[in-house]
C-alpha positions as CSV (number, residue, x, y, z in Angstrom):
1,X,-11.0,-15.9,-3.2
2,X,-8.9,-17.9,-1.4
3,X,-5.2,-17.0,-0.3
4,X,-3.5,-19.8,-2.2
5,X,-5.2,-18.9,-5.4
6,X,-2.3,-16.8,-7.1
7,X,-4.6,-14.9,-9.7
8,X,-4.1,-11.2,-9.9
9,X,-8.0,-10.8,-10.8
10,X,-7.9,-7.2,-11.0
11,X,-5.2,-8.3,-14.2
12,X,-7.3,-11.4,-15.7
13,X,-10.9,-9.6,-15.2
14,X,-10.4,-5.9,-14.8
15,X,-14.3,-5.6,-15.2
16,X,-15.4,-8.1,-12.9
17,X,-17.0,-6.8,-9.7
18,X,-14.5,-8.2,-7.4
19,X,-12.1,-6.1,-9.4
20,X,-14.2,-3.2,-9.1
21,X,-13.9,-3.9,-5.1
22,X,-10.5,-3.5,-5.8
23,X,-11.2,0.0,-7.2
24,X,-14.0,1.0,-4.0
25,X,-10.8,0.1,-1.6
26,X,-8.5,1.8,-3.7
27,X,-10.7,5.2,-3.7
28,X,-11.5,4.7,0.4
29,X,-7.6,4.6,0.7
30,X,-7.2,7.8,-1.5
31,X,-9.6,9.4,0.4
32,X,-7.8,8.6,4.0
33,X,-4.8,10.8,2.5
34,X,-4.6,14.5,3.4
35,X,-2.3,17.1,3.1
36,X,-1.4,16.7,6.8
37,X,-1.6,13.0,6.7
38,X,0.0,11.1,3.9
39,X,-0.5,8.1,2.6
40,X,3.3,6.9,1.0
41,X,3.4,3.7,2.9
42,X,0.8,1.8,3.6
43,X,0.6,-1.6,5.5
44,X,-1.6,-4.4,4.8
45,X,-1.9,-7.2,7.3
46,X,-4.4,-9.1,9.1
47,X,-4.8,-10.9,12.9
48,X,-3.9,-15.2,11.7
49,X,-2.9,-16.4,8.5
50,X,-5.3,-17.4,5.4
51,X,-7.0,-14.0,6.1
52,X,-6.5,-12.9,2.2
53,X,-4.0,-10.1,3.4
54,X,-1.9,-10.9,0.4
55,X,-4.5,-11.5,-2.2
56,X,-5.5,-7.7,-1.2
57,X,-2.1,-6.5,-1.1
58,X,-1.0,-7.6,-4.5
59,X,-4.6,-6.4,-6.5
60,X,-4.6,-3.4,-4.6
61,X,-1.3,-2.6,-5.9
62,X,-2.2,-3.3,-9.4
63,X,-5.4,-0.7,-9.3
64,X,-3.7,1.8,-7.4
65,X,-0.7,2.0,-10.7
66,X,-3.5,2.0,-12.7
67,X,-4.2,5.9,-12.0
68,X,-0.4,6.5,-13.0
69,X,1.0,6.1,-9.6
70,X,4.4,4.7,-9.3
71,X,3.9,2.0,-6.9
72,X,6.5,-0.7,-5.3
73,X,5.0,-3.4,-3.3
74,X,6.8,-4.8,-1.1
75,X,6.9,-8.5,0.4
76,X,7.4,-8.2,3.8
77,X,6.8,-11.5,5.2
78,X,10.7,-12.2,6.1
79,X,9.7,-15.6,7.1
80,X,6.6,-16.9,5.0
81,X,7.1,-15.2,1.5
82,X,4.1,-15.3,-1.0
83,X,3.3,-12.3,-2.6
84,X,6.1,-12.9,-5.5
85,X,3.6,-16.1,-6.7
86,X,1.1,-12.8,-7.9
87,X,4.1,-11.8,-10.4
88,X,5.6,-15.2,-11.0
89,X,8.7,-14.1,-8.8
90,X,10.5,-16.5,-6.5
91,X,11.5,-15.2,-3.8
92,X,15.4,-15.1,-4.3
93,X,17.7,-17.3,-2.3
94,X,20.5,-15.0,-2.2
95,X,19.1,-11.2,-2.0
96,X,15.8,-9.1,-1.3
97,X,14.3,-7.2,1.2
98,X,16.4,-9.4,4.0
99,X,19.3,-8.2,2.3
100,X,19.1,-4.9,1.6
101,X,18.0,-5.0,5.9
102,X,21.3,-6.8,6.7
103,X,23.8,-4.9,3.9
104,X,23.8,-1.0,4.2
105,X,26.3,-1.2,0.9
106,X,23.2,-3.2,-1.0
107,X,21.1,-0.3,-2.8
108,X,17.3,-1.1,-3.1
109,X,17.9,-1.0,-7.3
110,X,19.5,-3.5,-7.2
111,X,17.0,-6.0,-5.8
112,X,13.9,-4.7,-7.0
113,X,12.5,-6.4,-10.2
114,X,9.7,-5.2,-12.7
115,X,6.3,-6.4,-12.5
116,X,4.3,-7.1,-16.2
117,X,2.1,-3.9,-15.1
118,X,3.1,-0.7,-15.7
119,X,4.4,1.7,-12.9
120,X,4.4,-1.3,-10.2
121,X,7.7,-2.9,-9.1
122,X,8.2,-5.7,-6.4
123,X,10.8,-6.4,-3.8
124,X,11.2,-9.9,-2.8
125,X,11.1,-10.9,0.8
126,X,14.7,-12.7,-0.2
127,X,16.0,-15.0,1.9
128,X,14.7,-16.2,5.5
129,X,17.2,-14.6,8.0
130,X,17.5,-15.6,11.5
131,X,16.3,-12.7,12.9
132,X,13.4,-10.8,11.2
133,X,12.2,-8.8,14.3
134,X,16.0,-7.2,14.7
135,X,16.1,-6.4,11.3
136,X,12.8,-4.6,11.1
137,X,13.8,-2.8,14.4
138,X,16.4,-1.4,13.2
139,X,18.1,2.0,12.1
140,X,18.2,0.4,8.3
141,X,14.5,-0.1,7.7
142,X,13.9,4.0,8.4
143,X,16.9,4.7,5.7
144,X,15.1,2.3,3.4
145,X,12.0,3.7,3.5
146,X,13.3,7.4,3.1
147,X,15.0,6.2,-0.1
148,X,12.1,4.5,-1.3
149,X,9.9,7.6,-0.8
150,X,11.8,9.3,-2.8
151,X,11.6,7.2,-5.6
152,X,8.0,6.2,-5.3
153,X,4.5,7.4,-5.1
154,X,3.2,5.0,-3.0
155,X,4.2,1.8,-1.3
156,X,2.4,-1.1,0.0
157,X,3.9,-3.7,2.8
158,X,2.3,-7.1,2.6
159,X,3.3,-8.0,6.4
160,X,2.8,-10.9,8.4
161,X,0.0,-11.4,10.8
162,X,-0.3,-9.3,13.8
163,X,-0.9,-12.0,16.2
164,X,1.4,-14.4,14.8
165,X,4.4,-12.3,15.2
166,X,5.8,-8.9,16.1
167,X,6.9,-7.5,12.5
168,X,3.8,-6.2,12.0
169,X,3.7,-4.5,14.7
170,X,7.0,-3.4,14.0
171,X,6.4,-2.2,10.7
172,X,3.0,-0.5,11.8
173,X,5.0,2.0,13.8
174,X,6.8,3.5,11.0
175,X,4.6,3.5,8.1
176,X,1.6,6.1,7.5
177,X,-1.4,4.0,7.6
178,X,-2.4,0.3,8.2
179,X,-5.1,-1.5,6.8
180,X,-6.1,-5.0,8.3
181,X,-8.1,-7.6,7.0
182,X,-10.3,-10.0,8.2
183,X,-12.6,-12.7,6.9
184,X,-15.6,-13.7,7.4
185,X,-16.4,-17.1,9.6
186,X,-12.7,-17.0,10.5
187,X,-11.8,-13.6,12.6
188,X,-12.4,-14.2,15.7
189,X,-13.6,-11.0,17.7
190,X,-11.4,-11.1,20.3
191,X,-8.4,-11.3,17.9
192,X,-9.8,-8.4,16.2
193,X,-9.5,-6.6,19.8
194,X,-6.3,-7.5,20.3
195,X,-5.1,-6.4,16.9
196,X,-6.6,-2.5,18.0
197,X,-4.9,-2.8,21.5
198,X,-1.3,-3.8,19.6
199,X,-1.6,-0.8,16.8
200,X,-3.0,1.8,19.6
201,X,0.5,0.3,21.3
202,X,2.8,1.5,18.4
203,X,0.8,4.8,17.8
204,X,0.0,3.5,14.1
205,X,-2.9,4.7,12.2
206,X,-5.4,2.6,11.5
207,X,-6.9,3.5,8.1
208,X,-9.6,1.1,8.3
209,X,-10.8,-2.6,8.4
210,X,-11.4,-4.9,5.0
211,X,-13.8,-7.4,5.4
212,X,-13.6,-10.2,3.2
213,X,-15.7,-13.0,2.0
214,X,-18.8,-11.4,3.6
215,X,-21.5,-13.7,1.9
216,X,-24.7,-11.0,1.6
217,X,-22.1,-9.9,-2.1
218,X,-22.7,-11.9,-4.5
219,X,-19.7,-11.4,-6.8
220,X,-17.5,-9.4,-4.2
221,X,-15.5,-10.7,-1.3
222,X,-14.3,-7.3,-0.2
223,X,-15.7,-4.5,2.2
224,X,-13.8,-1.2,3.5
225,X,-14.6,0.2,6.9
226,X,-13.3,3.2,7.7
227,X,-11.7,3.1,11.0
């Protein structure tokens, strides 16, 4: 699947093997979470763009409300917003996750909007500020996410790349585990080495590795590897 194809698959076929991919990620992910360790937030990004980072993000979020989970997904791509296309959402030009960074009065209610599956809401990115690393840095992002915890089982991040800039790396070092995503005949290996250096950087947990597009599945484009 490519990136710009908006179909929520795991919606339009949910017994189609790529949806059933869905499902082996979901249950690796599940299995990463202990009683010591976790697993409320969870980051998805990948090294460049066009990886399929946000195609995983938004299906993985569908299966994972699918075992009664209360799940928010969040788009965290402050300044290339498309996970809202999944859910027919636009990102708003005048409030979301930008917003409720810059506004400490602005409650997270108040910005996040229903999705057409049961137990999964979406924030919006909102609108592009002019400076996404300083919000993400900030004080606000740690009140957000206590808030959030509370009122969810699980949320996902869709971020933006690692290499292309810092919020991921930003966001990596306050969530409980990341999960990056690669694709086949694209990832460069080096990249991929430079991705581990930055997370080992931020002392983020790296839950494991999903390869995608890997041409030896026939239906599938997905692959976890545990980290």
């Amino acid at each position: 699947m490519k990136e710009t194809e908006t179909r929520l698959i795991s919606i339009e076929n949910r017994f189609s093997p790529i949806t059933e991919q869905y499902r082996n990620v979901r249950t690796s992910i599940q299995f990463a979470a202990t009683s010591g360790n976790p697993l409320k937030l969870l980051l998805i990004t990948s090294t460049e763009q066009e990886e399929g980072k946000t195609t995983l993000a938004a299906n993985l979020a569908v299966v994972m409300a699918e075992t009664n989970k209360k799940v928010l997904l969040i788009d965290g791509d402050l300044r290339r917003a498309t996970a809202g296309k999944y859910f027919n959402v636009l990102s708003s030009p005048t409030q979301g996750f930008s917003t409720l960074l810059s506004n400490y009065r602005q409650l997270p209610e108040e910005v996040i909007q229903k999705t057409q599956i049961k137990n999964l809401d979406f924030l919006p990115a909102g609108p592009i500020p002019p400076n996404p690393s300083e919000l993400l840095n900030s004080n606000r992002l740690n009140q957000l996410f206590v808030m959030l915890e509370e009122q969810y089982d699980l949320i996902i991040i869709d971020s933006p790349p690692l290499l292309v800039v810092t919020d991921a790396q930003l966001f990596s070092s306050k969530v409980d585990g990341v999960v990056l995503v690669v694709r086949e005949n694209r990832t460069k290996r080096n990249n991929l080495v430079k991705c581990k250096n930055l997370l080992e950087r931020s002392n983020a947990r790296l839950i494991g590795v999903v390869y995608n597009g890997a041409k030896a599945m026939n239906d599938g484009h997905y692959k976890y590897y545990k980290y």
